[in-house]
C-alpha positions as CSV (number, residue, x, y, z in Angstrom):
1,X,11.5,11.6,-2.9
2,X,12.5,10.1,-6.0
3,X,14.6,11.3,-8.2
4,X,13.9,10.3,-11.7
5,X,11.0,12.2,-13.5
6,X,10.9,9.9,-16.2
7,X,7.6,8.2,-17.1
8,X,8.5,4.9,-17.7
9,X,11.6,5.1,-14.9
10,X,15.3,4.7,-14.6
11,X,17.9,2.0,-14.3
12,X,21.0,2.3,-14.0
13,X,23.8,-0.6,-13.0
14,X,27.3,0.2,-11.8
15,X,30.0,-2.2,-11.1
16,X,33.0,-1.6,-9.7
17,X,35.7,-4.3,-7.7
18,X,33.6,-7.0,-8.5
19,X,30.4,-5.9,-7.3
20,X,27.3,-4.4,-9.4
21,X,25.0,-2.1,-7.9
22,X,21.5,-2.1,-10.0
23,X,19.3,0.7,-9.0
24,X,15.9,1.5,-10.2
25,X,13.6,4.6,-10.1
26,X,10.0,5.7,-10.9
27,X,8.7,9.5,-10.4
28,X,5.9,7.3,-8.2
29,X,7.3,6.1,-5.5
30,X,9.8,3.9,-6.8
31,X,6.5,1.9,-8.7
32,X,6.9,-0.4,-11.6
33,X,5.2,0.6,-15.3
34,X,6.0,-3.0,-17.2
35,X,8.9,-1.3,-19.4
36,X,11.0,-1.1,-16.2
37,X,10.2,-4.3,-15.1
38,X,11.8,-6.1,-18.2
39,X,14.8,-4.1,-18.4
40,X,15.2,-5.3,-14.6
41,X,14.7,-9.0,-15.8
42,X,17.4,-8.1,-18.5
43,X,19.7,-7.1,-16.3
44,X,19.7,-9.3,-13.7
45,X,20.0,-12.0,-16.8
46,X,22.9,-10.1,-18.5
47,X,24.6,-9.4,-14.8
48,X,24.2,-13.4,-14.2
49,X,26.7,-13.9,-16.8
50,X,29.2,-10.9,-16.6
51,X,32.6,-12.7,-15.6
52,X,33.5,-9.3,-14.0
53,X,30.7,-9.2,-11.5
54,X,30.3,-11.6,-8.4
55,X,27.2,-10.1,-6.3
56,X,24.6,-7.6,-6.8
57,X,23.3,-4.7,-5.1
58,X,19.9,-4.1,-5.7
59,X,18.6,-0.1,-4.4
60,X,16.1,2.1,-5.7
61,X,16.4,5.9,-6.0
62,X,16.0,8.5,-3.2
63,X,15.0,8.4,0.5
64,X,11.3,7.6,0.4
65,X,10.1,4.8,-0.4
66,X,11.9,1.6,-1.5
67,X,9.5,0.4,-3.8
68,X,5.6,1.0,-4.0
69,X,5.0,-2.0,-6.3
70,X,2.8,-2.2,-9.8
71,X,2.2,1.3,-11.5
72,X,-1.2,1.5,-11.1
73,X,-1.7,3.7,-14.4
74,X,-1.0,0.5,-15.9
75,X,-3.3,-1.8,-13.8
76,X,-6.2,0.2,-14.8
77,X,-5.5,0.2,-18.0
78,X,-5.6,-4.0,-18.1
79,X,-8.7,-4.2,-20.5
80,X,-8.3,-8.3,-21.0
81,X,-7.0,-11.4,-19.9
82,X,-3.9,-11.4,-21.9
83,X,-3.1,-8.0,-21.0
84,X,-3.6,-8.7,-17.7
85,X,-0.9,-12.1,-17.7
86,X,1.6,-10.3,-19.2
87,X,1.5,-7.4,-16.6
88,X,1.7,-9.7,-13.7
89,X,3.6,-11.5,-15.8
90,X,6.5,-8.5,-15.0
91,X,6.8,-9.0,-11.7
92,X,7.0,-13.0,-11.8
93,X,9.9,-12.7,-14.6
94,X,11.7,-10.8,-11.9
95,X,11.6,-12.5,-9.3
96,X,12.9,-15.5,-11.3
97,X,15.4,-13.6,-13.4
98,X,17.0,-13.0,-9.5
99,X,16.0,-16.9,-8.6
100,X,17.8,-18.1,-11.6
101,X,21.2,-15.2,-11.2
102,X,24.0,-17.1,-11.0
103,X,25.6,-14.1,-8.3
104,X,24.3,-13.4,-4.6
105,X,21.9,-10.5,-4.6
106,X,21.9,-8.4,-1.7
107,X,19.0,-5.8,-1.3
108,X,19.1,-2.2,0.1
109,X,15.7,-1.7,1.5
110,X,16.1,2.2,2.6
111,X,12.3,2.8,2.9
112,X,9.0,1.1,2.7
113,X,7.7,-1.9,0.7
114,X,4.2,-2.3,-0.7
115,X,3.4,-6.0,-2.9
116,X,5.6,-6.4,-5.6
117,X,8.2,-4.4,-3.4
118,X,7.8,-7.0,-0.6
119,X,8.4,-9.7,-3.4
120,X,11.5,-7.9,-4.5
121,X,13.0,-7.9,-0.8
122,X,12.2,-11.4,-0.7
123,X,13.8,-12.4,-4.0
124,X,17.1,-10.5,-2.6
125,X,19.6,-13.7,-0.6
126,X,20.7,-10.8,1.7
127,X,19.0,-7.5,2.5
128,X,19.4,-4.7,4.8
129,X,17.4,-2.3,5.6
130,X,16.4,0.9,7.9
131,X,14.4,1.2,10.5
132,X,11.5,2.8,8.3
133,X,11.5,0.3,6.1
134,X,8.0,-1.0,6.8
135,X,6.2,-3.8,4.6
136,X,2.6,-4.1,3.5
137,X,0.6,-6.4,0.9
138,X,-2.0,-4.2,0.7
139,X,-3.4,-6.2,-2.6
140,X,-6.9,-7.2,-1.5
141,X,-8.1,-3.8,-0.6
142,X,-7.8,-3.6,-4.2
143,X,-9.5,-6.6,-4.8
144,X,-6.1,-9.0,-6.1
145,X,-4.1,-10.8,-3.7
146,X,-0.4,-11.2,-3.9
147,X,-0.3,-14.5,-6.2
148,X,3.0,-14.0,-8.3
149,X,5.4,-12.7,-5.0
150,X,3.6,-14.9,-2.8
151,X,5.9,-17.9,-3.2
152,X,9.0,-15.5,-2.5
153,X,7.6,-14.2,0.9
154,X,6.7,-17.6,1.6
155,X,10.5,-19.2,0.9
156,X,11.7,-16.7,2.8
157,X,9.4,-15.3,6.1
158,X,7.2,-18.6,6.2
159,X,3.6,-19.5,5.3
160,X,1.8,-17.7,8.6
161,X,3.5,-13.8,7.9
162,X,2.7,-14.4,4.6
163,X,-1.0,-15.0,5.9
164,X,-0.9,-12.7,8.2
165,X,0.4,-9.7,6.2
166,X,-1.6,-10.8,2.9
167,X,-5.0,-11.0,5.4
168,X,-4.6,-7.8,7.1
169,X,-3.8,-6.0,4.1
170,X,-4.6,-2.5,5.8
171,X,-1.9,-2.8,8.3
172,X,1.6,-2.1,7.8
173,X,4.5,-4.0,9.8
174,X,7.4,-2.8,10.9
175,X,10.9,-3.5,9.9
176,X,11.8,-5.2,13.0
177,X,8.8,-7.4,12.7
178,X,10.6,-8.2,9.1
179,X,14.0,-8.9,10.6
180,X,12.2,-10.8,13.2
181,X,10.3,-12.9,10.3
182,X,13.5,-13.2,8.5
183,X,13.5,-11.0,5.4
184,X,15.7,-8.7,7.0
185,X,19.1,-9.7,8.2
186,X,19.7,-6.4,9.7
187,X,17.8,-3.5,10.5
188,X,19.7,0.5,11.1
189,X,18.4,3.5,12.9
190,X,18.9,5.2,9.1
191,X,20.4,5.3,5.4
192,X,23.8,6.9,6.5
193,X,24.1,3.3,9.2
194,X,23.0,1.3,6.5
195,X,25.2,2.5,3.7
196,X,28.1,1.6,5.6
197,X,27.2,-1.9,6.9
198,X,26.8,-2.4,3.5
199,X,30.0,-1.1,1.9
200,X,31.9,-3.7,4.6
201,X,29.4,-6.5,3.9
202,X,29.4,-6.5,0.0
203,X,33.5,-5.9,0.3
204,X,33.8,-8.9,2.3
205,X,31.3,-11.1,-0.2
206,X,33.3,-10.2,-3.4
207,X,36.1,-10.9,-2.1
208,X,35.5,-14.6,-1.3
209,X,35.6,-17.8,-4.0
210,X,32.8,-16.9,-7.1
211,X,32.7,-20.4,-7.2
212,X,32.1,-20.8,-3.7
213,X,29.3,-18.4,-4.1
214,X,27.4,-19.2,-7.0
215,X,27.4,-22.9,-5.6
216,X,25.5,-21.6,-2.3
217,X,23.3,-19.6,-4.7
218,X,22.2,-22.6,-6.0
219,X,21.9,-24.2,-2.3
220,X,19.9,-21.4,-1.5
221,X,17.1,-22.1,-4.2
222,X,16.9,-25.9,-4.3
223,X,13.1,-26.6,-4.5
224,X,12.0,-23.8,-6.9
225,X,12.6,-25.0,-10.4
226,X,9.0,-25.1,-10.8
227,X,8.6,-21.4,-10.3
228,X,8.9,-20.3,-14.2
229,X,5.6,-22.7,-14.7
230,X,4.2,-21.5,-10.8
231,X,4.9,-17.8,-11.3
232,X,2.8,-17.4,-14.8
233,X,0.3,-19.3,-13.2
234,X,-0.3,-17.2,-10.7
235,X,0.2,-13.9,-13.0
236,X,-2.6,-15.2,-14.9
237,X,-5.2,-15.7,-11.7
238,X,-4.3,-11.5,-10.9
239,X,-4.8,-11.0,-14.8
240,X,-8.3,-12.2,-14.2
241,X,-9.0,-10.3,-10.6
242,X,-8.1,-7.2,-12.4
243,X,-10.3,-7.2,-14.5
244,X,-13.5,-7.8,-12.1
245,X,-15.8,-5.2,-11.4
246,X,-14.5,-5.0,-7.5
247,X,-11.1,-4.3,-8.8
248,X,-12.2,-1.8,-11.2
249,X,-14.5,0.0,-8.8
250,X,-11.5,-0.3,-6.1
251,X,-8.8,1.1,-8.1
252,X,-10.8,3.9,-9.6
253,X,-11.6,4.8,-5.3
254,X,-7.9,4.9,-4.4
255,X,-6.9,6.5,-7.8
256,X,-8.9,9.5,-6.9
């Protein structure tokens, strides 16, 4: 369960010997209402250039799941185009507010991953997870696809498990299929295992050159300068499959 019961979410970011751990939380499942989102992007920009800090943690709240994607209060409330860009729109500032981070982000996947969630992991140039740490891009069953995280999944587990998982939307896939796919490095039997790999992993990281690290950051992303043009692109084609009957109708089904 989560932890936070507030309605918009929590962040909070702590840094200590170099390292800064950003974690997020939503009463629903560790979804994303559009206020959060931003004050994510924020972060991550404001963390970028923080002389103090030279990598990122990135962990959500509480033992379920890691991050259920989009609130889906505020995907039915999309009434119009413009509306609907700038909701996707969260998600795709993200994911290049962690592209364009000048510090290493490593992820903490403790539990399951559902669309934008599965775009966060992917954003993330290190992440470890446990063994219940499932993924799923579950978006066509409501009628959208994953258009704004799909270029993350793809840079990172491949054009044929982003097909895969984006065409059977119903099926989840398990964290060792993730590892195996690449967006995983590791995978532990649970938190308590994973915790501790990470505490020696992110030690070892901050202790090395900052240089040397924000150079391989940069290494690491060659070939995506065109996401801030991509990104709202694709925000705008789930803007405008959100607001089609099928997704209405869909939503309105799994709401209830």
């Amino acid at each position: 369960m989560s932890t936070t019961t507030r309605p918009n979410g929590s962040l909070y970011t702590k840094i200590e010997n170099k390292i800064a751990t950003v974690e997020f939380g939503h009463p629903a499942s560790n979804s994303f209402p559009g206020e959060l989102l931003q004050r994510l992007t924020d972060e991550f920009n404001k963390l970028s250039n923080n002389p103090e800090v030279s990598i990122i943690i990135l962990k959500s709240e509480g033992e379920g799941a890691f991050c259920a994607g989009a609130s889906f209060d505020e995907l039915l409330a999309v009434s119009n185009l413009e509306e609907g860009a700038v909701f996707f729109a969260g998600f795709a500032n993200v994911i290049n507010a962690m592209r364009n981070c000048s510090k290493l982000i490593i992820g903490r996947i403790h539990g399951k991953a559902v669309g934008g969630g599965v775009g966060l992991a992917s954003a993330c140039d290190y992440a470890l997870a446990t063994e219940v740490s499932a993924i799923k891009l579950s978006e066509f069953t409501i009628g959208i696809g994953p258009f704004v995280i799909a270029p993350a999944v793809e840079r990172k587990m491949g054009k044929a498990a982003l097909a895969e998982m984006t065409l059977a939307a119903h099926e989840w896939k398990n964290a060792y299929w993730a590892q195996e796919k690449g967006l995983y490095a590791k995978v532990f039997e649970n938190i308590k295992e994973l915790d501790n790999e990470l505490e020696i992993f992110s030690s070892k990281l901050a202790s090395y050159n900052p240089e040397a690290l924000n150079e391989m950051k940069k290494v690491l992303w060659e070939g995506t300068e065109n996401w801030d043009t991509l990104l709202a692109e694709r925000a705008k084609i789930s803007g405008r499959l959100v607001l089609s009957d099928f997704t209405k109708q869909a939503l309105e089904r799994f709401k209830k």
